[in-house]
C-alpha positions as CSV (number, residue, x, y, z in Angstrom):
1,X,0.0,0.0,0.0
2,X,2.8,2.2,1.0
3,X,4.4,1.9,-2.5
4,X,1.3,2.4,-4.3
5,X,0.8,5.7,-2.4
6,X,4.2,7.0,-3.0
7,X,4.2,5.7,-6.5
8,X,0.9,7.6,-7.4
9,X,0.7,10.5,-5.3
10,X,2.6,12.8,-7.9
11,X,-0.2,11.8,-10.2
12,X,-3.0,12.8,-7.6
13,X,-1.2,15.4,-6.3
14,X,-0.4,17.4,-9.5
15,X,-4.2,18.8,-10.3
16,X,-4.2,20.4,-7.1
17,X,-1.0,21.9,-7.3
18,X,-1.4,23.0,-10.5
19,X,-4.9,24.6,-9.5
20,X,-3.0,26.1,-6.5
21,X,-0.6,27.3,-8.6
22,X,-2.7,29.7,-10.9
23,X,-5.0,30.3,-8.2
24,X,-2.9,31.8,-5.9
25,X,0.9,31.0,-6.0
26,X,1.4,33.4,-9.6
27,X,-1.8,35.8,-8.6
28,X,-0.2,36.6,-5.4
29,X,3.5,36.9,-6.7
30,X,2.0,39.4,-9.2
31,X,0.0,41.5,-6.6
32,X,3.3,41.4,-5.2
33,X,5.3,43.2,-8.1
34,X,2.1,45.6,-9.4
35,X,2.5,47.5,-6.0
36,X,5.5,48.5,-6.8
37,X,3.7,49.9,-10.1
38,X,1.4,52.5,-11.1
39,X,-1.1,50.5,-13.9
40,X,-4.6,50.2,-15.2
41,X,-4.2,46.9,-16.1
42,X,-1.6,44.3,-15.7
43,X,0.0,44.8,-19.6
44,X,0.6,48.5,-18.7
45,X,2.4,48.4,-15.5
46,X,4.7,50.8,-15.0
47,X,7.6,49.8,-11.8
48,X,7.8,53.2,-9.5
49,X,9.5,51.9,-6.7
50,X,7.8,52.3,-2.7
51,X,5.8,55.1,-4.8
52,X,2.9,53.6,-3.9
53,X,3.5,52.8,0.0
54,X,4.5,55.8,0.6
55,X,1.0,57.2,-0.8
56,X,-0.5,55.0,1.8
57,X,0.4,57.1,5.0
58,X,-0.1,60.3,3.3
59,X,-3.8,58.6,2.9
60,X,-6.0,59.2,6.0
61,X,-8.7,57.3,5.5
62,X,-5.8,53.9,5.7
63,X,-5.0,54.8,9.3
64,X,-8.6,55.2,10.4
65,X,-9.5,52.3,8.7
66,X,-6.7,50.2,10.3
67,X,-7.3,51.8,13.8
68,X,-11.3,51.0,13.2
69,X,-10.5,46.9,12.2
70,X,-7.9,46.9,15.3
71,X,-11.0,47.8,17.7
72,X,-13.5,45.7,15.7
73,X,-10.8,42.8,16.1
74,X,-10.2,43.0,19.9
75,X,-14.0,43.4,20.6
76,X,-15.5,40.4,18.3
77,X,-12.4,38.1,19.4
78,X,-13.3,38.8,23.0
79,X,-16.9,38.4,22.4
80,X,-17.2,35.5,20.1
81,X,-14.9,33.2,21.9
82,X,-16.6,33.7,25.7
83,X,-19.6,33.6,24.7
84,X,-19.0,30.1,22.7
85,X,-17.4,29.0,25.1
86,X,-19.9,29.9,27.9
87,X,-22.9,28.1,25.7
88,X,-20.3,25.0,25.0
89,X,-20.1,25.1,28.4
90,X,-24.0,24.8,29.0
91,X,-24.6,22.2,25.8
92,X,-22.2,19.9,27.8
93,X,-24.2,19.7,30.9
94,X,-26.3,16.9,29.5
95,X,-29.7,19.4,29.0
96,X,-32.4,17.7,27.0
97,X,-32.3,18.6,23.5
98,X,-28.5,19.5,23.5
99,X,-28.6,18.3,19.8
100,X,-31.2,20.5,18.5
101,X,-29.9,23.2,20.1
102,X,-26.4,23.1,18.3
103,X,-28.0,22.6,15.6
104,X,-29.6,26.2,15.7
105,X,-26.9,27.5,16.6
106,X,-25.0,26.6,14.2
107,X,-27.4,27.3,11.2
108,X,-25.9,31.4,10.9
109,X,-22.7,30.4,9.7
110,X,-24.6,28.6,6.5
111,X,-25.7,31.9,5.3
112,X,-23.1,33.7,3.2
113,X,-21.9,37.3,3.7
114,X,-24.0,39.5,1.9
115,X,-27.2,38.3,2.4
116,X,-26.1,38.1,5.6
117,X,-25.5,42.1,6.3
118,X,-28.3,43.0,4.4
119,X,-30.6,41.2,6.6
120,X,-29.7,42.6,9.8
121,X,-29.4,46.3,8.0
122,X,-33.0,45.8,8.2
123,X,-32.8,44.2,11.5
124,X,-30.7,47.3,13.1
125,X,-32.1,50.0,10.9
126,X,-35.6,48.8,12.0
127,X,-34.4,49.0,15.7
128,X,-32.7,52.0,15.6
129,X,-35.5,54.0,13.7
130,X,-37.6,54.6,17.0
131,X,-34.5,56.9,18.4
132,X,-34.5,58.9,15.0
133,X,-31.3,56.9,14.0
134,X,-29.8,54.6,11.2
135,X,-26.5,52.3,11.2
136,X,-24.9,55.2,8.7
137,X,-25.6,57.9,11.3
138,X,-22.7,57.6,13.1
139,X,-19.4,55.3,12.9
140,X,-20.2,53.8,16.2
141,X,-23.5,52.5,15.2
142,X,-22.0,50.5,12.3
143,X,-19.2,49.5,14.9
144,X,-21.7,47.8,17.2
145,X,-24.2,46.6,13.8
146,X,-20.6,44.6,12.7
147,X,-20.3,43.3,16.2
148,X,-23.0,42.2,16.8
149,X,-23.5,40.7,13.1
150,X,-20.4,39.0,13.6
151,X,-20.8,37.5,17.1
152,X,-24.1,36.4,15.3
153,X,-22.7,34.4,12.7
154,X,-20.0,33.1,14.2
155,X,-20.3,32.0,18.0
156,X,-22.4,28.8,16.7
157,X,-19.2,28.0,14.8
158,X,-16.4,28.2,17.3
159,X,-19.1,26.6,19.8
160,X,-18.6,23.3,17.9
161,X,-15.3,23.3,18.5
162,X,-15.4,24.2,22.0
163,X,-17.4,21.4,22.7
164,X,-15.6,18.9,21.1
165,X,-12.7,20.2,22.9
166,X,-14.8,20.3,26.3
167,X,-15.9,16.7,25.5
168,X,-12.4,15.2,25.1
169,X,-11.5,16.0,29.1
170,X,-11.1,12.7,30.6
171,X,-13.7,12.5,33.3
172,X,-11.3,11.0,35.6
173,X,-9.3,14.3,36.0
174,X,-12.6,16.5,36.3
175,X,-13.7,13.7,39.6
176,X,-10.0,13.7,40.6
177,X,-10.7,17.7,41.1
178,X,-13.8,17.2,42.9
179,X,-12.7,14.4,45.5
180,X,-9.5,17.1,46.1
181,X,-12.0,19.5,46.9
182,X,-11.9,21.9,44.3
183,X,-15.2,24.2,43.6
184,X,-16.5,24.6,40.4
185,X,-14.6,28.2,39.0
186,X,-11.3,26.0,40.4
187,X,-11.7,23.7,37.9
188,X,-12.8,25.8,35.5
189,X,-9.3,27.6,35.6
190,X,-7.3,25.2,36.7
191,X,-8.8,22.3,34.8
192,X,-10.8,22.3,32.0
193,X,-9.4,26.0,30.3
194,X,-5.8,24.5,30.4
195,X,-7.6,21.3,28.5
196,X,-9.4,23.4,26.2
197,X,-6.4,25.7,24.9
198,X,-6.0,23.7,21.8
199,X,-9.8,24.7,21.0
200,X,-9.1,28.1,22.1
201,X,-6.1,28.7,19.6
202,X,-8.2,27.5,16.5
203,X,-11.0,29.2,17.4
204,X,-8.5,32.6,18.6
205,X,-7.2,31.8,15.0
206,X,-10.5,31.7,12.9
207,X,-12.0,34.8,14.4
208,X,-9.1,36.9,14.2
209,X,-8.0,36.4,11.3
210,X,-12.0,36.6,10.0
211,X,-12.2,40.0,12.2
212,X,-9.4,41.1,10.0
213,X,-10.3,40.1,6.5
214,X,-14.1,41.2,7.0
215,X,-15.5,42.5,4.0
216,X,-18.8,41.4,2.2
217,X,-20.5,42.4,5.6
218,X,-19.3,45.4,6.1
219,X,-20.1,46.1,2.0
220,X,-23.8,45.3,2.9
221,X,-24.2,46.1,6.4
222,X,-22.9,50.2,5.8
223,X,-20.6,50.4,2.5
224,X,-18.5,52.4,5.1
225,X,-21.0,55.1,5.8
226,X,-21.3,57.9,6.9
227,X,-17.8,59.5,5.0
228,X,-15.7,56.3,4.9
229,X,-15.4,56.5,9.0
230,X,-17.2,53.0,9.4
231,X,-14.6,51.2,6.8
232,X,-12.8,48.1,7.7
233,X,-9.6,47.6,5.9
234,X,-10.6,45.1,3.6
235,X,-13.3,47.4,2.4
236,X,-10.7,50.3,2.4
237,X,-8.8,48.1,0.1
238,X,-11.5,48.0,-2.3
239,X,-12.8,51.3,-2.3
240,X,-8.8,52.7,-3.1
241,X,-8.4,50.3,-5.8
242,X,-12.1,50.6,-7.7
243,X,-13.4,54.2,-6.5
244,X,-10.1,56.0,-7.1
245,X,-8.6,56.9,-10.6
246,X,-5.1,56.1,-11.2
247,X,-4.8,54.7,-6.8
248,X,-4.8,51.2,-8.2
249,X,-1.3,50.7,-7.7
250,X,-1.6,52.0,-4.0
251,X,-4.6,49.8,-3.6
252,X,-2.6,46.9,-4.9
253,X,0.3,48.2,-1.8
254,X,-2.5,48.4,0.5
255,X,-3.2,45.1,0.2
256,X,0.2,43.9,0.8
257,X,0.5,45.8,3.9
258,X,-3.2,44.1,5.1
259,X,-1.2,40.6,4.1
260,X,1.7,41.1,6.3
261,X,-0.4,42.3,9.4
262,X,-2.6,39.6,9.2
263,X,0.0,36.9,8.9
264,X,2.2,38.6,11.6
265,X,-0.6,39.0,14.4
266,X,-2.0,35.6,13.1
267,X,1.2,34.1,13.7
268,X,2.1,35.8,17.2
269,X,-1.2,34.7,18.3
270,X,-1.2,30.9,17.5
271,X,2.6,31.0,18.9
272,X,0.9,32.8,22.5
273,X,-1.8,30.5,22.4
274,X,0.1,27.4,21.3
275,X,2.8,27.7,24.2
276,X,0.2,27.5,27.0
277,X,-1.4,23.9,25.6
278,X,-1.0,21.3,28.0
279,X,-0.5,17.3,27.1
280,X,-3.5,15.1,27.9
């Protein structure tokens, strides 16, 4: 068997690498070079050095944008993952209909982006329209609209995981705990939480690095209204590179920037949350 699978898995293997390839290996090279560019198209590039980067801090609407995804970020993170974990917590306690109840709260993260955000712009809009208000009448009702949107969608998601990683506790430890006399928030902290910290760096993972890349809801949910102030970075991004004549190139450097934050805070938190797993 072994010798079949290394004997055929160049055959299996190429499709897949090929797809990779011109999906995202030369794409992403080429982003790469065109920010060093000023262009239209990719047949009229024209190479003008850090040009372009240097266009993005003389570009205010970046730094607010970045500042704005940084808060987002630290707020949904925070939120999503208690809150999973707190209902993980409860759909663990053997309550009749624990199924079921996954189930539902699962079922948000089925529903794509867009139709997502568009459905609770009527939601919020509907809400706030008894104080005289709108999600576009201020930056920090969008803030709390994306919040609140994206704790939606999501804690059903990282609740799975929690609970599968709540689940594989052996059951010995937790009544080793209890005959040593430890209360409830003692194991909590000192038990299950150390168990759990694989779960907690995917799901620390998922949301941040979603947090970060959010785009299709905040597109639907304000388009960045009122005056660009409730603009994520992704949606930043877009706007300089489609809504700006002749900023393609600095949208292109934009987005390199947005790759490098990402993958550095993605990678410093998986590293933070990776050190403090214990071995079952």
């Amino acid at each position: 068997m072994e010798k079949s699978i290394k004997k055929y898995f160049p055959i299996f293997a190429l499709p897949t690498l090929v797809a990779f390839t011109i999906g995202f290996i030369i794409p992403f090279v080429m982003g790469i070079y065109l920010s060093f560019c000023e262009f239209t198209t990719v047949t009229d590039a024209k190479f003008v050095g850090l040009k372009n980067y240097a266009r993005i801090f003389t570009d205010n609407t970046f730094g607010h944008a970045l500042w704005y995804t940084v808060l987002f970020t630290i707020v949904s993170v925070l939120a999503i993952n208690i809150l999973a974990f707190v209902v993980a917590m409860l759909l663990t306690k053997g309550i009749k209909g624990t199924n079921a109840f996954r189930t539902v709260f699962f079922m948000p993260n089925l529903i794509g982006g867009i139709v997502l955000g568009y459905i609770w712009q009527i939601i919020l809009n509907g809400v706030l329209a008894h104080w005289g208000r709108t999600l576009t009448y201020s930056s920090k009702y969008g803030f709390w609209g994306l919040v609140i949107l994206m704790c939606w969608q999501q804690i059903g998601y990282m609740m799975i995981i929690y609970v599968a990683g709540i689940q594989n506790i052996p059951g010995d430890l937790i009544e080793a705990a209890k005959i040593d006399g430890a209360t409830p928030s003692q194991i909590l902290k000192n038990v299950t939480i150390p168990m759990v910290m694989p779960s907690i760096t995917i799901c620390s993972f998922l949301t941040l690095t979603n947090s970060f890349k959010l785009f299709d809801q905040n597109l639907a949910l304000t388009a960045g209204e009122p005056a660009n102030s409730s603009e994520l970075l992704a949606l930043n991004i877009f706007n300089t590179f489609y809504g700006r004549n002749g900023w393609e190139g600095v949208g292109q450097a934009k987005a390199v920037v947005f790759f490098v934050i990402v993958a550095v805070i993605a990678i410093t938190q998986n590293k933070i949350t990776r050190s403090r797993e214990v071995q079952q």
